[in-house]
C-alpha positions as a printed Julia matrix, in Angstrom:
306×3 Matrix{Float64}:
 154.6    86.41  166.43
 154.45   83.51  168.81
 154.64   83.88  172.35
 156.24   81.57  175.19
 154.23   80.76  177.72
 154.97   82.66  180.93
 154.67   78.99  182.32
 158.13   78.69  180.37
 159.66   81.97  180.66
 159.67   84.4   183.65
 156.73   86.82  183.78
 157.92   89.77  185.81
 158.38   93.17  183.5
 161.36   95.13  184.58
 162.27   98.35  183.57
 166.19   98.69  183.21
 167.17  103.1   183.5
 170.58  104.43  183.98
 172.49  102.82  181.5
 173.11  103.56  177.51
 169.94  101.25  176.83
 167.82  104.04  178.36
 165.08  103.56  180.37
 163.66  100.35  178.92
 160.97   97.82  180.12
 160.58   94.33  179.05
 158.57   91.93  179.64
 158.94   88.25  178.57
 155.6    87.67  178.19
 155.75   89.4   174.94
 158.41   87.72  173.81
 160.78   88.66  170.77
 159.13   92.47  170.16
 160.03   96.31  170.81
 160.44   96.2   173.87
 163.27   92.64  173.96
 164.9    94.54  171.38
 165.41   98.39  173.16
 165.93   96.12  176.82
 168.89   94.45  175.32
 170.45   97.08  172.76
 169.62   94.33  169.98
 167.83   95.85  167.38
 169.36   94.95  164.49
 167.06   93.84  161.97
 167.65   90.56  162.55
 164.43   88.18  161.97
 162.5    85.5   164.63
 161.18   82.78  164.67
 160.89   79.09  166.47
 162.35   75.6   166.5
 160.52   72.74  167.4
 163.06   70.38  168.61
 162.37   67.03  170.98
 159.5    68.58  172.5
 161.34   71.86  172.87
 160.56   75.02  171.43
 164.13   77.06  170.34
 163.69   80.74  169.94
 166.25   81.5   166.85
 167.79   85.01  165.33
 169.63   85.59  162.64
 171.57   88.72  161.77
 172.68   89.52  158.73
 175.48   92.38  157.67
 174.38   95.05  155.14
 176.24   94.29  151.48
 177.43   90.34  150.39
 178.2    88.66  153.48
 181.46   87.0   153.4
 180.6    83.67  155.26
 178.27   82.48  158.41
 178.77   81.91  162.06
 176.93   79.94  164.79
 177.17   81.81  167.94
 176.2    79.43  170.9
 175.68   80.95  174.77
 176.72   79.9   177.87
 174.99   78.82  181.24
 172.0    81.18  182.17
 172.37   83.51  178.93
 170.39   84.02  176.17
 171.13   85.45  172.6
 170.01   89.02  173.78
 173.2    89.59  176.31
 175.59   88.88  172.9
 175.18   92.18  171.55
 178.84   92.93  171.41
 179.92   89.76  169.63
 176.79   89.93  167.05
 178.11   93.58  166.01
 181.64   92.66  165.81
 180.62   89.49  163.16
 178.12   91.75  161.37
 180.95   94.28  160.58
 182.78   90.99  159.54
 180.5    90.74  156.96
 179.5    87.47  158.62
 175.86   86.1   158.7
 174.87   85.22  162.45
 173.35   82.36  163.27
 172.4    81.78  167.18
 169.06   80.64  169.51
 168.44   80.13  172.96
 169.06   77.1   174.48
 166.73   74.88  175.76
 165.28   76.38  179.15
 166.93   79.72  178.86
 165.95   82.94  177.45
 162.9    82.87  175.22
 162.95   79.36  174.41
 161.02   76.6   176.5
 161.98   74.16  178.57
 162.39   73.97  182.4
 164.55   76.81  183.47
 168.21   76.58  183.53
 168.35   72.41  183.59
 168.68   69.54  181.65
 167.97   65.96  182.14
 171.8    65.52  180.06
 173.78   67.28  178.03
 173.05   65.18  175.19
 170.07   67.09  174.51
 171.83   70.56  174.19
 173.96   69.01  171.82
 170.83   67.14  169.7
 169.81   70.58  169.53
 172.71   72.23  168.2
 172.83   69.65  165.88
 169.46   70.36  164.65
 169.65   73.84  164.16
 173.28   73.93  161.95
 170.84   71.76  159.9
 168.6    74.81  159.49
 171.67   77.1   158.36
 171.65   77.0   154.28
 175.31   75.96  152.47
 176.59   78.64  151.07
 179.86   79.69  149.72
 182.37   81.3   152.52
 183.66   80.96  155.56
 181.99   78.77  158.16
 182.54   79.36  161.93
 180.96   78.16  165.22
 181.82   80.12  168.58
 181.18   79.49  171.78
 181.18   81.3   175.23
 181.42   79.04  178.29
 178.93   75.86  178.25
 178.08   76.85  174.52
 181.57   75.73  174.3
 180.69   72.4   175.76
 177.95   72.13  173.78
 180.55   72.75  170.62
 182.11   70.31  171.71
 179.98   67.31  172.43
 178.69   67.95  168.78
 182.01   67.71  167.37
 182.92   64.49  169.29
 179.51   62.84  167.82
 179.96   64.39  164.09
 183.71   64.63  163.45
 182.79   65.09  159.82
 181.15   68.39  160.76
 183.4    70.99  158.95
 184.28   74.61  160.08
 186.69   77.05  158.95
 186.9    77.9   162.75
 185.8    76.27  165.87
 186.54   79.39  168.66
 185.84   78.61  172.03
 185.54   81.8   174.6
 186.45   79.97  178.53
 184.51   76.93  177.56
 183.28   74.81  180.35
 184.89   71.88  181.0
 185.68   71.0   184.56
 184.71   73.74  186.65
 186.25   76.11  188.98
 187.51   74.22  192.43
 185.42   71.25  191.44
 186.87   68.83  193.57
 185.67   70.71  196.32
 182.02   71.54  194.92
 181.79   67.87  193.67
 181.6    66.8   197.27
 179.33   69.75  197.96
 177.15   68.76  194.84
 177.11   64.96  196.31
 176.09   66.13  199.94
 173.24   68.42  198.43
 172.08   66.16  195.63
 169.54   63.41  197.86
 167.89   66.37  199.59
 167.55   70.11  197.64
 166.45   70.24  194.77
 168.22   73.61  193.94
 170.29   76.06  195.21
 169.85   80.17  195.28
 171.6    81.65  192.29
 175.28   83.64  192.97
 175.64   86.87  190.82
 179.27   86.53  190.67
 181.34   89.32  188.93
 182.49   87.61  186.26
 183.64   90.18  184.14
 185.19   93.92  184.72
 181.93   95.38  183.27
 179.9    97.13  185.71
 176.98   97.87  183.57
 176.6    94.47  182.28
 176.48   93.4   185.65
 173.54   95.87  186.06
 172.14   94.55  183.34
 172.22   90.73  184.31
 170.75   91.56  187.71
 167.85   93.54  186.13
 167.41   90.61  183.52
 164.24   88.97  184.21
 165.1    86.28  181.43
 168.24   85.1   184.22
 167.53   82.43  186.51
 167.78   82.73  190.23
 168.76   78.94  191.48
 171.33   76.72  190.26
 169.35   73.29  189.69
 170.85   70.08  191.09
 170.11   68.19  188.18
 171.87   70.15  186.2
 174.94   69.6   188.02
 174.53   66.32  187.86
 173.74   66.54  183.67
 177.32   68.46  184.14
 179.29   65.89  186.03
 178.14   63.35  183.78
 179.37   64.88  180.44
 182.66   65.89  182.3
 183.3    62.41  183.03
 182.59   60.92  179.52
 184.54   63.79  177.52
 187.76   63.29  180.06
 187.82   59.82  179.06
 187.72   60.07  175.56
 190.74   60.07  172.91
 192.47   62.27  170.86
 191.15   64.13  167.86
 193.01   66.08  164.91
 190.08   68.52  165.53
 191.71   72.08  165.15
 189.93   74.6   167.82
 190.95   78.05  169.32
 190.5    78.89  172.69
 190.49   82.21  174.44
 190.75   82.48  177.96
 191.12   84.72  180.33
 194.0    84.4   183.39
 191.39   85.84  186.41
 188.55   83.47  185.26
 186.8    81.76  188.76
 184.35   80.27  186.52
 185.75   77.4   184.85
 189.25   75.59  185.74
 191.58   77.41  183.26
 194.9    75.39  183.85
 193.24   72.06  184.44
 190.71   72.26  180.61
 193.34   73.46  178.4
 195.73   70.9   179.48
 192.84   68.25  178.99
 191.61   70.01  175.86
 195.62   69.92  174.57
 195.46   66.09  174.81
 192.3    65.62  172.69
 192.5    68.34  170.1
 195.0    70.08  168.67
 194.63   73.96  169.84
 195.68   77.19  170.18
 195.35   78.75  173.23
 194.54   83.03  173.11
 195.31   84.13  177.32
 194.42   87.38  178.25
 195.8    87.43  181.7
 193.24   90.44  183.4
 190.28   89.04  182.22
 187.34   86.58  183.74
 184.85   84.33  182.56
 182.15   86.43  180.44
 184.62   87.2   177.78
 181.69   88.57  175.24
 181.11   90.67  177.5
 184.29   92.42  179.39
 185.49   95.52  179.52
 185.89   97.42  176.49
 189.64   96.93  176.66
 189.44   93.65  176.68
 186.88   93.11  174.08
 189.2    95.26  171.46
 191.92   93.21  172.28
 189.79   90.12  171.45
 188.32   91.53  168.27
 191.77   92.32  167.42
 193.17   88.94  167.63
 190.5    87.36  165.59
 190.95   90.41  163.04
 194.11   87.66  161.53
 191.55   84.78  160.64
């Protein structure tokens, strides 16, 4: 199997003890092996491999449920995540019956590209567009979710192929404008001509203490918040505000103590240029794949209808 260079992905092992993953160690180095698998609970027999993409190389999975599957799903992470932290959603979709379909965006996880930036959004979006084109047509339900900025990613590839067809388009808090940005936007204007990034807050943004563990022991997680990728950010922001409406059909669950994203302002934005239906759950924040258990369940249950 072929390996990232640890020019491309972080190099430090960490071992991860104290939690139901046991005492694991992983390091990225290695890549997609043993040891990725029993660090992240994600050992599924789901295969690996790469997509070459604009210079990019994509690390893919794909899970597949025991039996006929009934249909096939694109799962698409958020801002510093990777495929392995989507453990929960992956088993939910497998008991489905769905096929799952889902990679690592470019500069995160296991897949190349500078670390948690992007020169524009367009190029997250590019490669969503080339990997659905890897997913074979076949009968059954077709659905695309996304958690956070895989949401804006969604998005922007719906906007530029609104003959792309889903069954379901389910976004989980999807980044739009985010929390108090008028504030940070004069913050990310005063910063921008002199740093080139800032040191990484672990905020708790979900009630799960052990995944929090887990994303501080994560040496796939990046520990600044690039500049340029707030700028990438701002940019998008202000093209998708100022486009029109779509008859695009999407569902969007969000949760009421999210300090992530700006709740009230993107669904009244995203009501104006799609037609939607909005899921609240009032106690939870932003990581919604990965909440409490309570919270989860009531998720799982909601999307038991479609």
């Amino acid at each position: 199997m072929p390996k990232a260079s640890s020019a491309q992905v972080p190099s430090n092992a960490v071992s991860l003890g104290g939690s139901s993953r046991g005492n694991t160690a992983f390091d990225p180095r290695d890549g997609f092996g043993a040891d990725y698998r029993a660090f992240f609970d994600l050992d599924l027999g789901q295969t690996f491999e790469w997509l070459e993409h604009d210079g990019v190389r994509l690390a893919v999975q794909r899970f597949a449920p025991p039996g006929e599957a009934c249909g096939d799903v694109v799962l698409v992470h958020g801002y510093y995540d990777h495929v392995g932290l989507y453990g929960h959603a992956i088993r939910y979709l497998l008991g489905r019956g769905f096929r799952v379909h889902c990679y690592d965006q470019e500069g995160h996880g296991l897949s190349s590209g500078e670390r948690a930036t992007i020169a524009s959004f367009d190029r997250y979006a590019s490669a969503l567009a080339a990997f659905i084109e890897t997913i074979p047509s076949c009968a059954g339900a077709r659905w695309i979710v996304g958690q956070s900025m895989g949401g804006s990613v969604i998005l922007e590839h719906l906007d530029r192929n609104p003959e792309t067809d889903f069954d379901q388009v389910l976004l989980l808090a999807p980044l739009v404008r985010p929390w108090q940005w008028p504030l940070n936007r004069l913050v990310w204007l005063a910063a921008r001509p002199f740093l080139g990034s800032i040191p990484r807050a672990f905020a708790a943004n979900t009630d799960n203490p052990e995944f929090m563990a887990l994303l501080r022991a994560d040496p796939l997680q990046a520990k600044t918040l690039p500049v340029a990728w707030v700028t990438a950010m701002a940019r998008w922001l202000r093209q998708f505000e100022a486009r029109g409406a779509s008859e695009r059909k999407l569902t969007v669950i969000q949760g009421g103590e999210d300090r992530t994203v700006d709740a009230t302002y993107n669904l009244v934005l995203l009501e104006r240029r799609y037609r939607i239906e909005v899921f609240e759950l009032p106690t939870a924040r932003h990581h919604l794949v990965n909440e409490s258990e309570a919270i989860r369940a009531e998720i799982w249950r909601y999307l038991d209808g479609r």
